[in-house]
Structure formats: C-alpha cells, structure tokens
C-alpha positions in Angstrom: 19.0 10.8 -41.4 21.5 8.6 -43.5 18.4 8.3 -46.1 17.0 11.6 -45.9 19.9 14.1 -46.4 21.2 12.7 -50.4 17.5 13.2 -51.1 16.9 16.7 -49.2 19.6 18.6 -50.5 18.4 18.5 -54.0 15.1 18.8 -53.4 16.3 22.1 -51.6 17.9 23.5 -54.7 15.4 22.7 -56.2 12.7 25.0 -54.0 15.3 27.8 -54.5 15.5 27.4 -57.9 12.0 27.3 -58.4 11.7 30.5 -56.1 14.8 32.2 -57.6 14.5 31.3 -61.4 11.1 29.8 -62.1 11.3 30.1 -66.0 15.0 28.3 -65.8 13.1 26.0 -62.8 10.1 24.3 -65.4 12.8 23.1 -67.8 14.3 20.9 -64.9 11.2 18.7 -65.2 12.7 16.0 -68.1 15.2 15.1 -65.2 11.9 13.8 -63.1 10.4 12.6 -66.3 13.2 10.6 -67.4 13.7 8.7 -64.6 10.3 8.3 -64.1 10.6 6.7 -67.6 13.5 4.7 -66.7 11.5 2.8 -63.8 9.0 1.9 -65.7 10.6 0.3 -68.7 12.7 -1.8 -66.0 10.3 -2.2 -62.5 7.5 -3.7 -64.7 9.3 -6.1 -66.8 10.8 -7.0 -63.3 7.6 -7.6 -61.7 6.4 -9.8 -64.4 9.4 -11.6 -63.9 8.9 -12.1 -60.5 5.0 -13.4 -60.9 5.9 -15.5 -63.6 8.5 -17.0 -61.3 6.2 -17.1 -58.5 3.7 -18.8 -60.6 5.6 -21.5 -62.3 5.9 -22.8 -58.5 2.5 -22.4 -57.0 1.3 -25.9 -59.4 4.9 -27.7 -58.1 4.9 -27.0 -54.2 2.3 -26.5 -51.8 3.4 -23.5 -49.5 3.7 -21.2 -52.0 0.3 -21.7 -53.3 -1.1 -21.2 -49.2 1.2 -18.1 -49.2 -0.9 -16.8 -51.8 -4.1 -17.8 -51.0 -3.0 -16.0 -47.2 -2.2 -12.6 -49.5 -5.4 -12.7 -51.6 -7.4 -13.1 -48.5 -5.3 -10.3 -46.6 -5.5 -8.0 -49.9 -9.0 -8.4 -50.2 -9.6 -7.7 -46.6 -7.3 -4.2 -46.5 -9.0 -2.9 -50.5 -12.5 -3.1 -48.8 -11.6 -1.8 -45.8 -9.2 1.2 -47.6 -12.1 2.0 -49.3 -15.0 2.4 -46.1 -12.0 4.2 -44.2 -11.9 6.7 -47.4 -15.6 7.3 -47.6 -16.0 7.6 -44.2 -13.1 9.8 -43.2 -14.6 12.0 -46.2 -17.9 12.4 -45.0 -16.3 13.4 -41.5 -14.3 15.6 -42.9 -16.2 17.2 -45.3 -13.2 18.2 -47.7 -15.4 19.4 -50.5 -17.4 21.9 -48.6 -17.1 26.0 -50.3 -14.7 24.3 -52.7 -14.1 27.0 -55.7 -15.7 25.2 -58.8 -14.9 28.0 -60.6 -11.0 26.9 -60.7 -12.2 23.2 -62.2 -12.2 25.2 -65.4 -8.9 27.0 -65.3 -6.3 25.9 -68.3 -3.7 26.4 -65.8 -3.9 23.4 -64.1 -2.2 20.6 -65.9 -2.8 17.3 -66.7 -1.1 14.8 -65.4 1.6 13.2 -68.3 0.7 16.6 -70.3 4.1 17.8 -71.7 4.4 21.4 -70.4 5.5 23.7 -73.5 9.1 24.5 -72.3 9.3 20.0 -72.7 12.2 19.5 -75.2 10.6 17.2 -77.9 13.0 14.1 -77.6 11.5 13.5 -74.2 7.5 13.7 -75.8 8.6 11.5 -78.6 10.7 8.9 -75.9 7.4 6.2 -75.3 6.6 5.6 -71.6 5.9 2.1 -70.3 2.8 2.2 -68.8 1.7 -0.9 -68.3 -1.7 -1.7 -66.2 -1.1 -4.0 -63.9 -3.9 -6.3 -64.1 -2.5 -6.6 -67.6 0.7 -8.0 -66.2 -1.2 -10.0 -64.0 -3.1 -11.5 -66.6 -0.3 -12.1 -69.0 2.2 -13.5 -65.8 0.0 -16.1 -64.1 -1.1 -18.6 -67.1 2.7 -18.5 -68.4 3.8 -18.9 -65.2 1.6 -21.9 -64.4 2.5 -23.5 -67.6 5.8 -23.0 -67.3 5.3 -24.7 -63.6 4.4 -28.1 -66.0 7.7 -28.0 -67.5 10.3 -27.1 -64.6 13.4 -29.6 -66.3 13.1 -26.8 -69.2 15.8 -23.5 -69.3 13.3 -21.0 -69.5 13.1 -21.1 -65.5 16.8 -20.4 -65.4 16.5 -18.0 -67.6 13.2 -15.8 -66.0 15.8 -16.0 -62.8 18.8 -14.3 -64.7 16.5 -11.4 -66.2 15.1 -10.9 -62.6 18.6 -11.0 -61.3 19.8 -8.4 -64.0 17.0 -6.4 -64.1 17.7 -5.8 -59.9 20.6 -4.7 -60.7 20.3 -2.5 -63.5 17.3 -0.7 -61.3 20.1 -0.3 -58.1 22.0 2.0 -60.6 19.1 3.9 -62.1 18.2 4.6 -58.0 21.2 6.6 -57.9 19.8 9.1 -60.2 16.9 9.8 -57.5 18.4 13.1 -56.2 18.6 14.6 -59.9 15.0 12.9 -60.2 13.6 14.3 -56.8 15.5 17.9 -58.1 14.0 18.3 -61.2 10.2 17.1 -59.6 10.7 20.3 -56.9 12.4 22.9 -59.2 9.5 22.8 -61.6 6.4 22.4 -59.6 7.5 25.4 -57.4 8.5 27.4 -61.0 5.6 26.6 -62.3 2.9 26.7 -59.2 5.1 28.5 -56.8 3.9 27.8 -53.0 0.4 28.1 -52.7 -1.2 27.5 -56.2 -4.6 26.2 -55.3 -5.5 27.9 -51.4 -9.1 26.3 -51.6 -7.5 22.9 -52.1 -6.0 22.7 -48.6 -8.6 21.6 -46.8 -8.7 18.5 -49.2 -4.8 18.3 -49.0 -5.2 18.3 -45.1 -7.9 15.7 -45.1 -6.4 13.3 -47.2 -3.1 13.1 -45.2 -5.2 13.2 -42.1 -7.1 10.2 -42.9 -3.9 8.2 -44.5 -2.6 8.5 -41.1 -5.1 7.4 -38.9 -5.2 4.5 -41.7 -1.5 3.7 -41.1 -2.0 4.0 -37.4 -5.2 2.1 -36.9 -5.6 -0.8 -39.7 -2.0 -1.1 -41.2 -0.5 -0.8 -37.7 -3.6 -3.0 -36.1 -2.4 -6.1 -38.7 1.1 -5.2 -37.4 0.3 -6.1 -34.3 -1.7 -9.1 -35.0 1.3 -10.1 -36.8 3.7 -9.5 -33.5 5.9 -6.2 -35.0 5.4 -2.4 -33.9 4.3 -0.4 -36.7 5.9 2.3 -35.7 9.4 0.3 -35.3 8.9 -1.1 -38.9 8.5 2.6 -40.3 11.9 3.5 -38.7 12.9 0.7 -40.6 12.2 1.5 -43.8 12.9 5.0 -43.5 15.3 5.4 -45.9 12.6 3.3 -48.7 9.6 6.1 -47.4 12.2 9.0 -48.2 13.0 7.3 -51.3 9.3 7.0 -52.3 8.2 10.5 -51.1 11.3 12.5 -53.3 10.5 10.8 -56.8 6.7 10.5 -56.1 7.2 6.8 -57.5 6.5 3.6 -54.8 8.2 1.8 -57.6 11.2 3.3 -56.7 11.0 1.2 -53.3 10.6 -2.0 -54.5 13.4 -3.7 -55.1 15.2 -2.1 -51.8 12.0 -3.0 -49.8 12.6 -6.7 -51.1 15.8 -6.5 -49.5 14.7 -5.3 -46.3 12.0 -7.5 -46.1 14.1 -10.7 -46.2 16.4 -8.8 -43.7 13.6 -8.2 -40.9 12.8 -12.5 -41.0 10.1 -12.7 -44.3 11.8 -15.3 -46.6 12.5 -14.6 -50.2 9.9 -17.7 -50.7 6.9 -15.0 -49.1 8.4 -11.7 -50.6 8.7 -13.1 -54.2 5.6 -14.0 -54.4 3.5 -11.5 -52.2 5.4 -8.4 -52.6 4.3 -8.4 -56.4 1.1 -9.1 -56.2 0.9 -6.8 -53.3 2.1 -3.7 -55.8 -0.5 -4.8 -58.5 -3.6 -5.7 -56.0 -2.7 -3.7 -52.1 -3.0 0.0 -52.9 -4.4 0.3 -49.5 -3.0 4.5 -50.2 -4.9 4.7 -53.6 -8.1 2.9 -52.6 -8.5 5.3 -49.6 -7.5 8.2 -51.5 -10.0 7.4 -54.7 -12.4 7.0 -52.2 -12.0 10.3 -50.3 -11.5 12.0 -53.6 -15.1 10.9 -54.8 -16.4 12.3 -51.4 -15.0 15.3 -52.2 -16.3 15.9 -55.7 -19.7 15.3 -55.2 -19.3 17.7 -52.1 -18.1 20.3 -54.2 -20.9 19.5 -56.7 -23.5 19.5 -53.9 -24.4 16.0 -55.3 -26.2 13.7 -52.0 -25.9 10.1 -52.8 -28.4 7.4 -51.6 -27.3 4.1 -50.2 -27.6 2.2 -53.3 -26.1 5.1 -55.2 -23.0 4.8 -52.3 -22.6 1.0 -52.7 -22.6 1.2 -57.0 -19.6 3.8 -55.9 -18.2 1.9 -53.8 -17.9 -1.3 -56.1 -16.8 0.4 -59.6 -14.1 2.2 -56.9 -12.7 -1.2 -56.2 -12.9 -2.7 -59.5 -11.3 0.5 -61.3 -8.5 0.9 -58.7 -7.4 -2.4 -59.6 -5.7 -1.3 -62.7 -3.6 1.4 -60.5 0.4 1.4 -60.4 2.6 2.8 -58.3 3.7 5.8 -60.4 2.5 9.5 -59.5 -0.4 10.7 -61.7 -2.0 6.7 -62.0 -4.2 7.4 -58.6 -5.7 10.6 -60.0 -6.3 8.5 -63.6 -7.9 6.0 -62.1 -10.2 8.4 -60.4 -10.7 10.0 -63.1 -12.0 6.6 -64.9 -14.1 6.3 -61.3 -15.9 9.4 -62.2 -16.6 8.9 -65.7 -17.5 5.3 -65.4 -20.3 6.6 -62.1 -21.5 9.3 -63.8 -22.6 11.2 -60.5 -20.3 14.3 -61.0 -19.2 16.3 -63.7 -15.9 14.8 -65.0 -14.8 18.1 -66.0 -14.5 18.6 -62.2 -11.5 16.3 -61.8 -9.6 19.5 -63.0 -9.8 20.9 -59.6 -7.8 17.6 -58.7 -5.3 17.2 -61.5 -2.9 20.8 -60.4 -2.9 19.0 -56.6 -2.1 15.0 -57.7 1.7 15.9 -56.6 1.0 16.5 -53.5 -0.5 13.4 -52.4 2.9 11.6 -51.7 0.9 10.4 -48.4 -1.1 8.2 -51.0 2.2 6.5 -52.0 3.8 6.1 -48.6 0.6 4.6 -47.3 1.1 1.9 -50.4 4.5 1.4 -49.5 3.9 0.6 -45.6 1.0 -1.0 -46.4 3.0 -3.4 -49.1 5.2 -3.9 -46.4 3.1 -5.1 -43.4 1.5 -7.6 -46.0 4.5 -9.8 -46.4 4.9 -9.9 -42.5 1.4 -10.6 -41.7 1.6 -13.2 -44.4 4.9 -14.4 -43.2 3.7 -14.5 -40.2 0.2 -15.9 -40.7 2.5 -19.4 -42.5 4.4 -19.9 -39.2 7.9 -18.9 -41.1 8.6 -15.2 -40.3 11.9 -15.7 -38.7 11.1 -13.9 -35.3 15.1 -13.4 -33.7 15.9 -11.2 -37.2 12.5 -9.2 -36.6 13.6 -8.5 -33.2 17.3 -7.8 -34.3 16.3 -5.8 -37.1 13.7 -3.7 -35.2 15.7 -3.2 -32.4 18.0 -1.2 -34.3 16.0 0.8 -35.7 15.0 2.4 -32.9 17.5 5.0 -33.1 17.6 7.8 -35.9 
C-alpha cells in the first residue's frame, strides 16, 4: 500500500472532479501533459546515455558482449511469441464481433497528442521529445562502439556524469506523478465521463484478459526457468506497476526499476546494458496488444485473412512495433502505421481505437514486468544473478 495510496488519492479527486466539474475537469489535462513532456526530454537522453555506455564496453570486455547476445536472443524469443499470443487470444476471443462501425467516424473521439480546445497555447507551442527508439538505437551503438576504441579519452567520464545527473534530475520530476496521474483522471472522466464507448468493452475486456494469461503463462514461465516466482517479483515492484499504471508512462519506471533490479541480485553490469535495450526492443505489452488490436479491426470490418495474408501481418506487426516507446498513445500510433502499411482494413477505422488507447494501461504494465523478468533471466542465464539477495529481496515482499 506504501506505493499505492500517494498515487490513489489524486487520482480520486480527480474522478470527482471529473464527475462534479467536468468543464473545470478537461483543463487539468496540461498537468498530465507536462510531465509527460518532462519524461521524455530527460528518460530518452538518459537511455542513450546508458547504450552508449553500454556500448563503448561490449568491443573492450567479453561478458558484456554475451549479456547482450543472451538479451537479443531472449527479446527475439518473447516479440514473436507476444505477437502469436496476441493473434491467437484475438481469434479466441473474438473482440471485434457486432462492434459499432458507425462510432469509427465520430469527431468526438480524440486523437491521441491532439490538443483538446480548452489546451492553453504555451503547452501546444512547448515541443515534445518524441524520439523513436530505433532512432536512439541507431545513433547509440556506433558512437558507443567507437568510443569503446578510445577508453583513455574523457568523454567516457563524461557519458557517466550526464547519466548520473540525468537519474537524478528524473527522481525529482517523479515526485510530480500524483499531480500528473490527477490531471490524466480529472480530464478523461470530464471529458468521456464513465462509460464513453459501451461497444468497446468487450475489446477492453479481452485485451486485459489476454495480457494476463501472457504475464501468467510466458513472462511468468521464463521466471521460473530463471528460478524467481513471478508472482513474488510483481509484489516486488509494486510500487513501480502503480507508478506506471497512474501516469500511463512505463518510462516513468525506469530508473526506479534499475534500482530494484540491482537490489533483487541483477548486477548493474546486466541492468545497464539489458534494461535499455529491453525498453527500445521487449514490448512484450505492445506487441500482444498491436496484435489483438489487428484481430479486432478486421473483425469489425468483417475482413477473413488467409494464411499468407496472416503471416505478411504478422511480419510488418513486428517490424513496425519496433519503433514503439513507452509513452501512452505510441502503441495505438504504431498500430495505426500497422494498418496503413497492411492495407487490409480501413484506416479510418483506427478511430474506434483512438477514444479507448487510455485504457490499455494493462499494455504498459505487461512492458514493465516483462522488462523486468528479462534482466533476471539474462542475469540468470550468465551464472551472475546473485541468488541470497533474490531470496532476501523476494521474501519480503511477500507481505503487502
């Protein structure tokens, strides 16, 4: 409860506000939006730090270059396997069935990074960094494997303070989360009130449902092959999940998650260099829910797909999803990019999606576990997870 209650209370006033005063509730939003800005001018030049330092060793030692090989191989393994869970749990389910195509149409719905009209215009002028991480990916790995060629140089050093400050600038932006996670509720309620879309539901329901059998089966199926409890490791990193699920950003997790990590046995050695990589290349959440999310349009289209049809889909899915990030809004974009790049449905139905995207915080909590569980299995796949802190650590986070 210690992580749950500075997060709940404002996202209480916030669902009365939105009830009580809905016009007074939409102009709360630019306290979401701002932090939301915030991360992402500090979390991404933070993760390039981190790959470029991560880099600039893989050409100097040898573990570090098998820690990453053991992530690429583990990454690849969850993306595809993300993916079949999504189209299969979506053909089981059958989320798109007598879905209301009518709505798709409705200028009600808003776009994801529209700025409602009630927006004050310093906030639509203040530029968003929204970089795509296989951008940063690209950028980070040849400077830090040159830089790896000259180690006797400050520039190391000085890629080490940035990442150093840039943690602790982020620790104080994190205590703005509550007015974050109150301004997120206050104006989706005043704007949508409780039940905007009732014929999205079933979708809503599904996607959940199958994130959790996800969680349960394959994330918590490594787990095991890695020695941990899933279920213990959740506990754990409660107060992260809460953190996560109140500002609809996984980016908000990361650096505390870090810390956690190297608490529960993974070495700063694994998390530096597969925690990163794991936010720009293991959106196990994402993947499943671009997946399901195609099921479901071409449902509501009454589209059938043939096997090679189903198998273009499922390789553009994966190659599209790459450039996702861990803000809210970037899995329904990337979708959207999905749909337009397949041509099977209409991409004027991915509407129907957009007035929904903020309720699929079980996509970003899957990302987050899932991010987690791939620095112990790779910790624990290089013989140097340090077992007697997993079993401390676990142990007490058994109790609430």
């Amino acid at each position: 409860m210690k992580g749950f209650l500075p997060l709940a209370i404002p996202v209480a006033a916030g669902l009365g506000l939105g009830l009580s005063a809905p016009s007074l509730a939409v102009q709360m939003q630019p306290l979401a939006q701002l932090f939301i800005h915030l991360l992402g001018w500090l979390t991404y030049p933070l993760i390039f730090c981190m790959l470029v330092s991560s880099a600039s060793t893989l050409g100097r030692q040898r573990e570090p270059g098998r820690i990453a090989a053991l992530a690429f191989a583990y990454f690849a393994v969850l993306s595809l396997l993300s993916m079949l869970f999504g189209l299969a749990s979506g053909w089981a389910l059958e989320p798109g069935t007598g879905a209301v195509l009518a709505s798709a149409s409705s200028p009600a719905m808003p776009v994801p990074g529209e700025t409602p009209a009630s927006m004050p215009g310093w906030l639509d002028r203040l530029p968003s960094l929204k970089a795509n991480n296989l951008l940063l990916l690209a950028a980070a790995l040849p400077a830090g494997l040159l830089l790896g060629r000259f180690p006797d140089t400050r520039v190391p050093a000085w890629v080490e303070r940035c990442r150093l400050r840039l943690l602790g600038v982020i620790k104080f932006v994190l205590m703005l989360a509550p007015l974050a996670a109150f301004g997120a509720m206050a104006a989706a309620v005043g704007r949508h009130g409780l039940a905007p879309l009732l014929p999205l539901l079933k979708f809503i329901a599904a996607i959940n449902l199958a994130s959790a059998l996800f969680v349960l089966v394959v994330l918590g199926g490594a787990a095991w092959l890695a020695g941990m409890s899933l279920l213990r490791f959740i506990a754990y990193i409660r107060a992260e999940l809460y953190l996560v699920f109140f500002t609809s950003s996984s980016l908000a997790g990361l650096v505390p998650l870090s810390e956690k990590l190297q608490d529960l046995g993974c070495p700063r050695q694994v998390t530096d260099v597969v925690l990163p990589f794991s936010y720009s290349l293991n959106l196990a959440g994402t993947y499943l829910y671009i997946a399901m999310g195609l099921v479901f349009l071409t449902q509501a289209a009454g589209v059938r797909l043939g096997w090679h049809e189903l198998a273009w889909m499922l390789g553009m899915a994966l190659i599209s999803s790459k450039g996702a990030v861990g803000v809210a809004g970037s899995g329904v974009a990337t979708l959207a990019a999905t749909v337009a790049l397949l041509h099977v449905v209409p991409p004027e139905l991915m509407a129907i999606l957009f007035a929904i995207d903020r309720t699929m915080k079980c996509r970003l909590l899957t990302n987050v576990i899932g991010h987690g569980v791939a620095c112990v299995v790779v910790a624990a796949g290089d013989r140097c997870l340090d077992r007697k802190a997993l079993a401390r650590a676990l142990s007490a986070a058994r109790s609430p």
